[in-house]
DRENTOR-166522 format. One record per residue (C-alpha): residue in three letters; x, y, z. Coordinates in steps of 0.001 Angstrom, whole numbers, plus 500000, padded with zeros to 6 digits. Each point is the difference from the previous one (the first is absolute). Layout:
<pts>
ALAXYZ;...
</pts>
This chain:
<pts>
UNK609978357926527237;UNK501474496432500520;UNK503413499215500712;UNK502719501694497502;UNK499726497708496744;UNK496249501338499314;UNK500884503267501430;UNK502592500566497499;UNK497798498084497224;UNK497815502789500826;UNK502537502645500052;UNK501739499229496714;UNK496704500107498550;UNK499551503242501135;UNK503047501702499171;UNK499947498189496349;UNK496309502490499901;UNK502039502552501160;UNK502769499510497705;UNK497736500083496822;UNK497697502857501295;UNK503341502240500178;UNK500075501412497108;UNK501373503477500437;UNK503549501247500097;UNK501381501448503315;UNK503590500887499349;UNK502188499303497198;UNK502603498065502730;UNK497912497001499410;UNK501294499474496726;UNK503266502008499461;UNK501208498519503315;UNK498969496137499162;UNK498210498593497108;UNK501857502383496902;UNK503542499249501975;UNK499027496545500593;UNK498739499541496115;UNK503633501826499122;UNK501759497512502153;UNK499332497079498102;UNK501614501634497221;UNK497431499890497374;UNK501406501936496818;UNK500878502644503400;UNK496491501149499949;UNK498943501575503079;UNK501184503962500850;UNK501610500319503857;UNK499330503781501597;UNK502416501809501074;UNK500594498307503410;UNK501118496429498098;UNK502507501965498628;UNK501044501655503256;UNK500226496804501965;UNK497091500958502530;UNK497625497253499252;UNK501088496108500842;UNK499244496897497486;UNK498736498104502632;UNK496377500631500059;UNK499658500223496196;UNK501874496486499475;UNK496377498339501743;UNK498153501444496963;UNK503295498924497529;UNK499987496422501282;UNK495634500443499398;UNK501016500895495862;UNK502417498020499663;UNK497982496881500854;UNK497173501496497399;UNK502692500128497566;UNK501116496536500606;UNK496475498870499673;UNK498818502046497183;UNK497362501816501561;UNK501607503361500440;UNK497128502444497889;UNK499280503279501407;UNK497081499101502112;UNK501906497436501943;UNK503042502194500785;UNK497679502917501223;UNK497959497356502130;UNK501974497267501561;UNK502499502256501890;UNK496807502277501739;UNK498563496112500418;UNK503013498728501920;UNK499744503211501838;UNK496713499772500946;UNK500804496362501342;UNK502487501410501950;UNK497918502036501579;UNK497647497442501320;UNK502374498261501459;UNK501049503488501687;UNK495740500238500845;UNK500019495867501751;UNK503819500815501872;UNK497755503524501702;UNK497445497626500843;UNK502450497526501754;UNK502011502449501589;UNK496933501661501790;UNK498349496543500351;UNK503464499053502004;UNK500267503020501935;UNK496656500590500443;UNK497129497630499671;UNK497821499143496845;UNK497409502877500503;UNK502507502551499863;UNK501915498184496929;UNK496734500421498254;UNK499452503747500405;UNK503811500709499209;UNK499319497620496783;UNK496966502154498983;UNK501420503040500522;UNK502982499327497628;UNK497632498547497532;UNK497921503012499933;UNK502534502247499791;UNK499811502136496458;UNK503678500873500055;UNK501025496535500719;UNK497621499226496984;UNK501683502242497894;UNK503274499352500386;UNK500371496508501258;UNK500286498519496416;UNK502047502642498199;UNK503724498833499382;UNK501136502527502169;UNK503130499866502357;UNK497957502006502623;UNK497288496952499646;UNK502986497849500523;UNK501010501182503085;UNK496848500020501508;UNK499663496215499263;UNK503368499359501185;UNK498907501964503192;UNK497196498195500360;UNK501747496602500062;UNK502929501187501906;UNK497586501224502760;UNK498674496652500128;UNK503348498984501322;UNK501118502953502266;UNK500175498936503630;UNK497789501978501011;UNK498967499934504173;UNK497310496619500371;UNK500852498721496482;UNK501708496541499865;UNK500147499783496140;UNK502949503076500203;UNK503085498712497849;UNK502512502429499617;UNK501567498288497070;UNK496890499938498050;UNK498717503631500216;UNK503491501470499983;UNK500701497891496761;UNK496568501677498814;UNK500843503134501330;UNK503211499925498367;UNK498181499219496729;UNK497606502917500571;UNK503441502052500213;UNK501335498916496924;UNK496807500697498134;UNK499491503173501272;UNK502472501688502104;UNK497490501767501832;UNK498832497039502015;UNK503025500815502299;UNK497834503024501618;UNK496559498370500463;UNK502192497034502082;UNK502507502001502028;UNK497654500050503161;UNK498964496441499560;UNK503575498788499941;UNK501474502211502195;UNK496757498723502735;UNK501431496035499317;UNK503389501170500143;UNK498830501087503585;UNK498162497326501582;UNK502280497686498517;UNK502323498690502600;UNK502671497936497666;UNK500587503273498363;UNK503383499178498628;UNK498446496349498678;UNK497628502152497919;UNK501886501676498336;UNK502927498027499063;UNK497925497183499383;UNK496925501421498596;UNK500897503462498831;UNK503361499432498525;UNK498988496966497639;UNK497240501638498951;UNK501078503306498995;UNK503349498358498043;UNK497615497516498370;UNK497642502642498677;UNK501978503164499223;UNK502405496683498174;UNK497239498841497951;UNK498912503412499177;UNK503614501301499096;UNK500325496699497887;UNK496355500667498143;UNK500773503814499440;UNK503624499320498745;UNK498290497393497302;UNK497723502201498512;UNK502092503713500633;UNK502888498415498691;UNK502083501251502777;UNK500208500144504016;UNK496942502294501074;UNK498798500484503892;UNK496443501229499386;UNK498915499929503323;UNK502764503277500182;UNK499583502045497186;UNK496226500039500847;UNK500095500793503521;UNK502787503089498585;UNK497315500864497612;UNK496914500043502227;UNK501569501223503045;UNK503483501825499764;UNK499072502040496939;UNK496410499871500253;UNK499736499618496734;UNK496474498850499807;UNK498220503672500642;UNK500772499778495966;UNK496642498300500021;UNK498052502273502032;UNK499888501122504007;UNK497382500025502237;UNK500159501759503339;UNK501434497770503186;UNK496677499533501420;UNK498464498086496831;UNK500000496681501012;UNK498272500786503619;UNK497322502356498384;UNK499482498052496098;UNK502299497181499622;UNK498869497602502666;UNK496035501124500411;UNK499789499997496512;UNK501669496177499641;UNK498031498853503208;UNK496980501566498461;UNK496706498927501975;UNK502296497522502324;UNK501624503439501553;UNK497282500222503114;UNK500387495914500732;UNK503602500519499740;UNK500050502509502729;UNK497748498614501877;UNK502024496533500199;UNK503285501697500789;UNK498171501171503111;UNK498679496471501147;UNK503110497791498463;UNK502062498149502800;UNK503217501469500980;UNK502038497885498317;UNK498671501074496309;UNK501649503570500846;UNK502698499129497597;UNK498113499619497198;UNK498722503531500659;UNK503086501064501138;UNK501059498659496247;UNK497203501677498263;UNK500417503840501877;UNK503944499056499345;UNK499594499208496037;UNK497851503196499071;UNK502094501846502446;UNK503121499021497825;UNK498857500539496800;UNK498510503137500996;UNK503529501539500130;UNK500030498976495870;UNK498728502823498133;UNK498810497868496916;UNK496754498226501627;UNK497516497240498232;UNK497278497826501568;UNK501446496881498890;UNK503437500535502196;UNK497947499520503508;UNK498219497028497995;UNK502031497691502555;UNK498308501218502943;UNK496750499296499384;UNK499969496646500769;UNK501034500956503614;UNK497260502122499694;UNK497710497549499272;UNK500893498015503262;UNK498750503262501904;UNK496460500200497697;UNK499355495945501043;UNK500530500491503597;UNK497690503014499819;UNK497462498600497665;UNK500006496731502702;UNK499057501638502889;UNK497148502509498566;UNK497720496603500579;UNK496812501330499448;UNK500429502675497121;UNK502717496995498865;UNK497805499301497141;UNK498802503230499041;UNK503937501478500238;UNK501131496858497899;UNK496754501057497047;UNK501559503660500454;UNK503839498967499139;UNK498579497369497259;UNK497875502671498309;UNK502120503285500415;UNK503355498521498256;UNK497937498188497612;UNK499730502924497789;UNK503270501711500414;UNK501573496260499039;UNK497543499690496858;UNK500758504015498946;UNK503494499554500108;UNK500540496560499037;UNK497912500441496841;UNK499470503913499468;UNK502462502170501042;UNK503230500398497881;UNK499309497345497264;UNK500552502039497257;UNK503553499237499548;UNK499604496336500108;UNK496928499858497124;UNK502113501863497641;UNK502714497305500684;UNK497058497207498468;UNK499599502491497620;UNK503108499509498523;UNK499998496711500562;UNK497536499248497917;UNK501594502502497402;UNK502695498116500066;UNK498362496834499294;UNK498531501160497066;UNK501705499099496453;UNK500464503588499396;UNK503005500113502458;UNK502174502377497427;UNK496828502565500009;UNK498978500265503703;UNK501296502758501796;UNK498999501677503743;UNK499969503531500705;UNK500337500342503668;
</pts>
């Protein structure tokens, strides 16, 4: 791989593959949470049903006003049919997500040296979960990206590319998003905060503008489209946390994440992973520091999923590379073994596993498109 224009030529490519050979549903959250309230947002005969949680306030506009802006330019040019809207959102996603892949690559290529970028590259390119989720219109997939790139900023010990502006802009946008962000960056903050020796310059000059300029804009976008004065980020973090509302959904035991969760997400990576954290430098502690933090946090939640530790896999990845480096002469045979055992859990789930609910949706479709429209009728 060349410098980053064919890198991400190459990665775009990949993740537009990835996009179209995703053709399974994971959660309903990736449409009741952007494109259906994004499609209701432009106000088209107010088609488009919001759950429960629109009308509760717990979800912010912010993220679903991408995909609005994305219709509303279809509309304007005429080319808004059903294919389109289901497509070009997952598309710009996808996008997104190479740019995520290249900014990994950099980051370890920075830190590190080209080698290592390499492995960490292949490792997050090989990873099935990754695969699977990295193009859904998710908010979890969201904040992973927005990790991703804020990470690429963080002043982290030996980088010279750290701008606090930057990734606590991103950071801040990862926040709005999805609330949950705040958890996954606590240590990673608080560690700046720390070797930071203008403390009080940080945060009334980086901090301060920041967090007014985002919570603003996301006050002003909510208050558009709820019609009154809504603070999101609070009535979710009441929800989630205070009342613990979300067992509603199911409960796993505390230790989920450490025995399922994160083997099952890391997947064949798991033994590179742990072998890396062993031989990483010292000053990569924080990122496992921020990992064992993260799943430590939302261990204390009762109501568990895969996708909420999504955003730690890319620190994960950093770990796999530096292991998958320094194996040098099983390098190629380990690098075969990651390529070949994620291949098929990323085809399976991508194209197999939980599809059914999205054929019968082209099932109507085309029942819909028939001249019969009066007659045709689903029983689900």
């Amino acid at each position: 791989a060349g410098g980053p224009v064919p890198l991400l030529a190459l990665t775009v490519a990949l993740r537009t593959l990835n996009c179209f050979l995703v053709q399974t549903s994971f959660v309903p959250d990736e449409y009741w949470q952007s494109l259906e309230v994004a499609h209701r947002m432009l106000n088209i005969n107010n088609y488009g049903y919001l759950t429960w949680e629109w009308t509760n306030g717990l979800r912010g506009y912010s993220y679903p006003l991408i995909f609005a802006s994305i219709y509303k330019a279809l509309q304007l040019l005429a080319k808004d049919d059903v294919q389109l809207l289901i497509w070009i959102p997952r598309l710009a996603q996808a996008v997104l997500a190479a740019f995520a892949d290249v900014k990994l690559y950099s980051l370890v290529q920075h830190l590190e040296n080209a080698e290592t970028a390499k492995c960490v590259y292949f490792c997050q390119l090989c990873s099935w979960f990754t695969w699977y989720s990295c193009t859904r219109t998710l908010t979890n997939t969201m904040e992973t990206l927005l990790t991703i790139f804020a990470l690429s900023y963080y002043p982290i010990k030996g980088s010279k590319m750290g701008s606090s502006c930057k990734y606590l802009a991103l950071l801040a946008l990862a926040i709005v998003i999805r609330p949950t962000a705040v958890i996954l960056w606590v240590p990673l903050v608080f560690s700046h905060f720390l070797q930071e020796q203008r403390k009080a310059d940080l945060i009334l000059y980086n901090c301060i503008p920041v967090g007014l300029v985002t919570v603003g804009t996301s006050l002003i976008i909510d208050r558009v489209f709820f019609g009154e004065w809504v603070l999101v980020q609070l009535n979710f973090l009441k929800f989630n946390v205070l009342q613990n509302l979300g067992t509603f959904y199911g409960s796993h035991p505390w230790h989920w994440y450490f025995t399922q969760g994160l083997p099952a997400i890391l997947g064949t990576h798991l033994p590179f992973f742990i072998h890396g954290c062993v031989l990483a430098p010292k000053r990569y502690r924080i990122f496992l520091m921020t990992v064992i933090w993260t799943v430590l946090v939302y261990s204390t939640l009762s109501h568990k999923e895969f996708r909420f530790i999504y955003p730690v896999l890319p620190f994960c990845m950093v770990f796999c590379g530096y292991s998958l480096k320094n194996l040098k002469a099983w390098k190629k045979s380990a690098a075969s073994f990651l390529l070949l055992s994620n291949l098929i859990p990323a085809l399976y789930t991508g194209l197999i596993h939980q599809r059914g609910s999205l054929d019968v949706m082209s099932h109507i479709q085309q029942l819909c498109n028939n001249s019969y429209q009066s007659q045709a009728f689903v029983f689900v």
